[in-house]
N, C-alpha and C positions, 0 to 999 in steps of 0.2 A: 504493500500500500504506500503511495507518495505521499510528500508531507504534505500536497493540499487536498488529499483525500483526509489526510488523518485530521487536518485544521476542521474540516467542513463535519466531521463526524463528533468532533467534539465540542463544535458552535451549535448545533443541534441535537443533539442524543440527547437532552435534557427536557427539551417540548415534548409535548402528549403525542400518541399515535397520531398521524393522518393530519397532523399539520405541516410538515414537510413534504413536498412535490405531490399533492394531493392536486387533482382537475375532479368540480363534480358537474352532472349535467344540471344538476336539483341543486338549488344554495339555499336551497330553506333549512331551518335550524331544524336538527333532531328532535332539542326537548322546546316546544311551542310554547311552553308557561310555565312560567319562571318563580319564582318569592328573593325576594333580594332582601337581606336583612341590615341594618345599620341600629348605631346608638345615637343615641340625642348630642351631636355636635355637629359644629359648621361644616368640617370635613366630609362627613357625609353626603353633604351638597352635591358631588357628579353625579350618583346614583337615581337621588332624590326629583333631582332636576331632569334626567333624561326620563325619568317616567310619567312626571308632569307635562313633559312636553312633547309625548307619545314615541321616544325618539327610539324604544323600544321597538314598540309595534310597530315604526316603520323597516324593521328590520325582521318581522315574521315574529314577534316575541312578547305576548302577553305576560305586562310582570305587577306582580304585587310587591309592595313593600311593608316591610314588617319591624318596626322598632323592639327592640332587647333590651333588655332588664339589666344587662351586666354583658363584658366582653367573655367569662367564661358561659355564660346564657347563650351568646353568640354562637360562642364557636361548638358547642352542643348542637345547637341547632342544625347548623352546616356537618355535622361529625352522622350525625342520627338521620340525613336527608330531607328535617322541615325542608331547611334552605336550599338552596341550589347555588347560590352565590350570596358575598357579602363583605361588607364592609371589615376590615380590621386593623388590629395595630402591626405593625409592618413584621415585629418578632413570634406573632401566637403563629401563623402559618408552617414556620421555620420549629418551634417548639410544636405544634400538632404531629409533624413531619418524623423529628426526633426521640416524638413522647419525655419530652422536657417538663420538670417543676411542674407536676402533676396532672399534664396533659395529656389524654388518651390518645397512643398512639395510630393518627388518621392520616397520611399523606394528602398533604395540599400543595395548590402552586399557586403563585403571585404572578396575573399575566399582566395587571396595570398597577402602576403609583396613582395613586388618587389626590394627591396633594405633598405638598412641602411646607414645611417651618408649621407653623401657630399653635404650639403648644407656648405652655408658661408654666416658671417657678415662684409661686406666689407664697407668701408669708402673713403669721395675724399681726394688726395693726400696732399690738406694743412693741415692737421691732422698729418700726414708722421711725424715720431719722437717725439710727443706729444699723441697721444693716440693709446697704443698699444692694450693688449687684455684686458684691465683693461676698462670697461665702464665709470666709476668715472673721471677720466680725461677726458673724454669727459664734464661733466657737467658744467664746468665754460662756454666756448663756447655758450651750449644751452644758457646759461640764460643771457647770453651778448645777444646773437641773439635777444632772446624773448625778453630783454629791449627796445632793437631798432626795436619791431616791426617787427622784420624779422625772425620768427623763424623755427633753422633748419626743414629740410624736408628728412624723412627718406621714402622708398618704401616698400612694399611688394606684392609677388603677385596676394596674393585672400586672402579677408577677414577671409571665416572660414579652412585656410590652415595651414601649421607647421610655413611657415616662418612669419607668423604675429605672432604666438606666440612665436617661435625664438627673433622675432626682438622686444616683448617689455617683452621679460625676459631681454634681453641684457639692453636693455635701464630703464626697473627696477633695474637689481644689478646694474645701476650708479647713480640712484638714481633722475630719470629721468622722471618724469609721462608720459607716451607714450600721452595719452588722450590730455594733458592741455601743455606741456613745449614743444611738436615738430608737427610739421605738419607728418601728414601720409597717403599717395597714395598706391595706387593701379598701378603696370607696368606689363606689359606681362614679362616673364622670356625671351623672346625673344627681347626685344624692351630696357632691361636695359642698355647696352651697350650705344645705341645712346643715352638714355636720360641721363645716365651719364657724356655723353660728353658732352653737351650740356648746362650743369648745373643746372639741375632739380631739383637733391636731393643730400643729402650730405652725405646721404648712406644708403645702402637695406641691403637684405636676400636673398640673391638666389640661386636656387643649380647648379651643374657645368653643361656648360664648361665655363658658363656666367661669374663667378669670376675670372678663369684663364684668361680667353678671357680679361678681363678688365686690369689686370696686365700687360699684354703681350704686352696692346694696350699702356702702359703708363697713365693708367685714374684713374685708384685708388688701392687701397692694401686692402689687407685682414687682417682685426682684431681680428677675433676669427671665428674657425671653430664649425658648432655646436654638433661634437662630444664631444667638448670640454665639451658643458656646459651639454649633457647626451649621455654618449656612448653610441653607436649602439644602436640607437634612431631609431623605425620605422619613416620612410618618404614616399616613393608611394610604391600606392596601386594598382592591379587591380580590378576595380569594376565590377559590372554587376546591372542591377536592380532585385530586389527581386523577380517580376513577371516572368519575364525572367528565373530565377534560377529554380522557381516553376515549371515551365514549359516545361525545356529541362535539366534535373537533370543527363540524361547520355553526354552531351555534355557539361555541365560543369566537370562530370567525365573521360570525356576525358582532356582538359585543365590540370586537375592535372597528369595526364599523362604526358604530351608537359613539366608542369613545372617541373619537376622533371628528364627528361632527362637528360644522362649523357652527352651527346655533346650541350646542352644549353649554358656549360659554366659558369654557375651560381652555384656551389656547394652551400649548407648551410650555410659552415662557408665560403667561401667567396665572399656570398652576399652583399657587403658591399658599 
């Protein structure tokens, strides 16, 4: 085999059957109706948006969309066949894959990014003027807390997702052991709001509208955006299961159709 046999079998050997050098006479999709599942955040928007604006159905593909309770809610969903397709954080696909941090081992693939940047590191308001985007001033705090036994409590929304690794890169450059100097939870990106109020944690990772939403409400401020710490950072993801992909390889070639429309709304460069 030549090296440009060998290049072209290893740029491809990773796509689902029957998406390379496939001709059909028929380009209607296998599975005709769909359920597309997301969580309540702006991200969700490409989804959300092509099925408001039938952008599905002009592609042979009746979809419903179905809001989740929670990203492991989600990814259940899609594991057990509710879903067929869905929104997620850009690591649960890769941890379903690997059967990672408590995920049932389900192969999936990421055939689109769905967005970049707009999560946030936000923090409760008695911090306000003592720790801005610099983590390191955060650190006295922690280790006060942990003396007395009380130590801070930060959120994120799923283990094998960006904003845990968001949130203990932040709290690594202050020099912060995530593991051992803070407590660390699990909240629904929908539910941080109340539990912030409430005084649960002393601060998450979440992506919008949940951070604006908290400013606006008077409950905490935002310390560092995570574009900051890597621009235009992939964040969600649309998945599908592998089997699935295998299996209806023109109705995922329609999907890249729908994504790529030009009344989506979503251009390339301002995916973001």
């Amino acid at each position: 085999m030549g090296a440009k046999s060998i290049g072209a079998a290893a740029l491809f050997g990773g796509l689902p059957r029957g998406w390379v050098g496939s001709v059909y006479a028929d380009d209607a999709p296998e599975t005709k109706q769909m359920k597309f599942g997301m969580i309540a955040l702006t991200d969700c928007s490409p989804i959300v948006i092509a099925h408001e604006k039938g952008l599905f159905m002009k592609y042979g593909i009746e979809s419903v969309v179905s809001k989740g309770a929670s990203w492991a809610a989600i990814r259940d969903s899609l594991s057990n066949g509710d879903l067929q397709a869905t929104h997620m954080l850009t690591g649960m696909p890769i941890a379903s894959t690997m059967g990672l941090l408590g995920s049932p081992k389900k192969p999936m693939i990421i055939p689109w990014i769905m967005n970049r940047n707009g999560q946030s590191i936000s923090l409760q308001n008695g911090f306000k003027g003592k720790v801005k985007d610099d983590p390191k001033a955060l650190k006295p705090f922690v280790e006060k807390a942990k003396s007395l036994g009380e130590p801070l409590t930060f959120a994120m929304t799923f283990p094998p997702g960006t904003h845990a690794m968001w949130l203990r890169y932040y709290l690594g450059a202050g020099r912060i052991n995530p593991e051992k100097d803070v407590t660390l939870i699990v909240i629904p990106p929908a539910q941080m709001v109340a539990n912030m109020k409430i005084g649960k944690m002393d601060g998450f990772c979440v992506g919008e509208p949940w951070n604006a939403r908290l400013i606006t409400d008077g409950i905490s401020y935002t310390s560092l955006n995570t574009q900051d710490i890597w621009k235009d950072h992939p964040e969600k993801v649309c998945a599908f299961l592998a089997d699935f992909a295998d299996k209806n390889p023109k109705t995922l070639r329609n999907q890249r159709k729908r994504w790529r429309q030009p009344g989506h709304g979503f251009s390339r460069k301002r995916r973001r």
